[in-house]
C-alpha positions as CSV (number, residue, x, y, z in Angstrom):
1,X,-16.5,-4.6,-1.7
2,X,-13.4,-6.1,-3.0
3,X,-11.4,-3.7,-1.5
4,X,-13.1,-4.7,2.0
5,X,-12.3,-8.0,1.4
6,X,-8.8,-7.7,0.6
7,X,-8.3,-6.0,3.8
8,X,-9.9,-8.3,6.1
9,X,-8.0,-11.0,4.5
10,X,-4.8,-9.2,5.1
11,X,-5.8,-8.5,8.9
12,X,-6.5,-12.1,9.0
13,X,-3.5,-13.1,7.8
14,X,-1.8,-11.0,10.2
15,X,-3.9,-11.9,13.3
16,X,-2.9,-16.0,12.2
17,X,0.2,-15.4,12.0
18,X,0.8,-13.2,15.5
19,X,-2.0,-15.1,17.6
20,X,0.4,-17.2,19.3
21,X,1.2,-13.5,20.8
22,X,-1.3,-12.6,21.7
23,X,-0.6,-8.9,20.3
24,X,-2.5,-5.9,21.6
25,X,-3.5,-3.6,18.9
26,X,-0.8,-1.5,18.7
27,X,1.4,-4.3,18.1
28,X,-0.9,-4.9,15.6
29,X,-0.8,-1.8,13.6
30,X,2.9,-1.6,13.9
31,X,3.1,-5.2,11.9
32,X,0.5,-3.2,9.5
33,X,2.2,-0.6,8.7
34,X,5.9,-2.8,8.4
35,X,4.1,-5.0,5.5
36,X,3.4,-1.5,3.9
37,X,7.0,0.2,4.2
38,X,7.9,-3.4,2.8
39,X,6.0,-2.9,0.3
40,X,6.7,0.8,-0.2
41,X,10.4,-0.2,-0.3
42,X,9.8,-2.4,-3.8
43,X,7.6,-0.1,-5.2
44,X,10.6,2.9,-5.0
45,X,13.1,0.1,-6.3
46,X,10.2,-0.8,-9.3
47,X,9.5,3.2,-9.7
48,X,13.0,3.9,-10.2
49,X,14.0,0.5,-12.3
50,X,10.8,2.4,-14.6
51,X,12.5,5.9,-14.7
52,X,16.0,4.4,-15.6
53,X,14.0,3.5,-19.0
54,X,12.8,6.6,-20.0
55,X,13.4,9.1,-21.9
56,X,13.1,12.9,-20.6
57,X,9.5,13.3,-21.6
58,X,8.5,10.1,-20.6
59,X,10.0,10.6,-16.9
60,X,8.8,13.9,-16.6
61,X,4.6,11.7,-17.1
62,X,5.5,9.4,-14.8
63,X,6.8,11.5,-11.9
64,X,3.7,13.7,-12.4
65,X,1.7,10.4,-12.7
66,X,3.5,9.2,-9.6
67,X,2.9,12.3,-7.6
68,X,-0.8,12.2,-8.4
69,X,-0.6,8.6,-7.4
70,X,0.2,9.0,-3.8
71,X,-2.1,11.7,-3.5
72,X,-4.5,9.3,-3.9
73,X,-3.4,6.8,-2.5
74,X,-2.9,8.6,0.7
75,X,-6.8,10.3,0.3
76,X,-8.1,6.3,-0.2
77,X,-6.1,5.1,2.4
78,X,-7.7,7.7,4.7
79,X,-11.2,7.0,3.3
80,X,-10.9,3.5,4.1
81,X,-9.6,3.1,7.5
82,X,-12.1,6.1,8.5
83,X,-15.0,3.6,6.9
84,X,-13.3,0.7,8.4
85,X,-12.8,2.1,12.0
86,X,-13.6,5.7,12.7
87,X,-11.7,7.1,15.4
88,X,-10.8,3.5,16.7
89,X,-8.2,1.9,17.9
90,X,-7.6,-0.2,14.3
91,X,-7.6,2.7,12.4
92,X,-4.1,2.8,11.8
93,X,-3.7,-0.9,10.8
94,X,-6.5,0.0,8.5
95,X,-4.5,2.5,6.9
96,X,-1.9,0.4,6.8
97,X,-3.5,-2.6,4.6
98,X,-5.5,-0.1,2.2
99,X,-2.0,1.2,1.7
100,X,-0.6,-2.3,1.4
101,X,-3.3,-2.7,-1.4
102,X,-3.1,0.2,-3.4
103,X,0.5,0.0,-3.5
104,X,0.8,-3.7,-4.6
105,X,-1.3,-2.8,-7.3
106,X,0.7,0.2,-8.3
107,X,3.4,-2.1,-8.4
108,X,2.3,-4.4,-11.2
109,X,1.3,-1.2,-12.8
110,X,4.6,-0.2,-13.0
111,X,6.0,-4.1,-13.4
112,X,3.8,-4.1,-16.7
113,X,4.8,-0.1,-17.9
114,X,8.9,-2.3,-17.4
115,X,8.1,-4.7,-19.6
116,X,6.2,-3.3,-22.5
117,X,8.8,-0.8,-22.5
């Protein structure tokens, strides 16, 4: 239910801040999906920050736990928007914010494995 939450607060956000446009849906998954490569951005510059830290056995975990990670990620992300918006035309911005979510969280996962390192 969270999850839900988090996501209509996100597409809330979004639709406040773009109403003076007017924007059609598409223009409204495209801003989706650029919050997430944002956020995809600091997670790679986090991910490797982490990996400069390790040593070999320790990378070797993490880029097995990362791999595993965006399987997920991508298989929630998919679960989601299909819950959200089956076959509609907000299924991609629903993709979008789930993977805006999970990734944020991965994040301070990572933020937290940096500092008690």
């Amino acid at each position: 239910m969270q999850r839900y939450l988090v996501i209509i607060t996100i597409t809330a956000s979004l639709l406040a801040c773009n109403s003076a446009y007017a924007q059609s849906q598409p223009e409204l998954n495209a801003a989706a999906d650029a919050e997430y490569q944002k956020a995809d951005a600091r997670l790679n510059a986090t991910y490797k920050k982490l990996l400069a830290k390790l040593d070999d056995e320790g990378k070797k975990k993490l880029i097995a736990a990362e791999r595993a990670w965006v399987a997920y990620r991508d298989a929630q992300a998919d679960f989601d928007a299909d819950a959200a918006a089956r076959g509609g035309s907000m299924e991609p911005m629903e993709y979008s914010n789930s993977c805006l979510e999970l990734t944020e969280a991965r994040i301070k996962q990572l933020e937290k494995a940096i500092e008690e390192d």
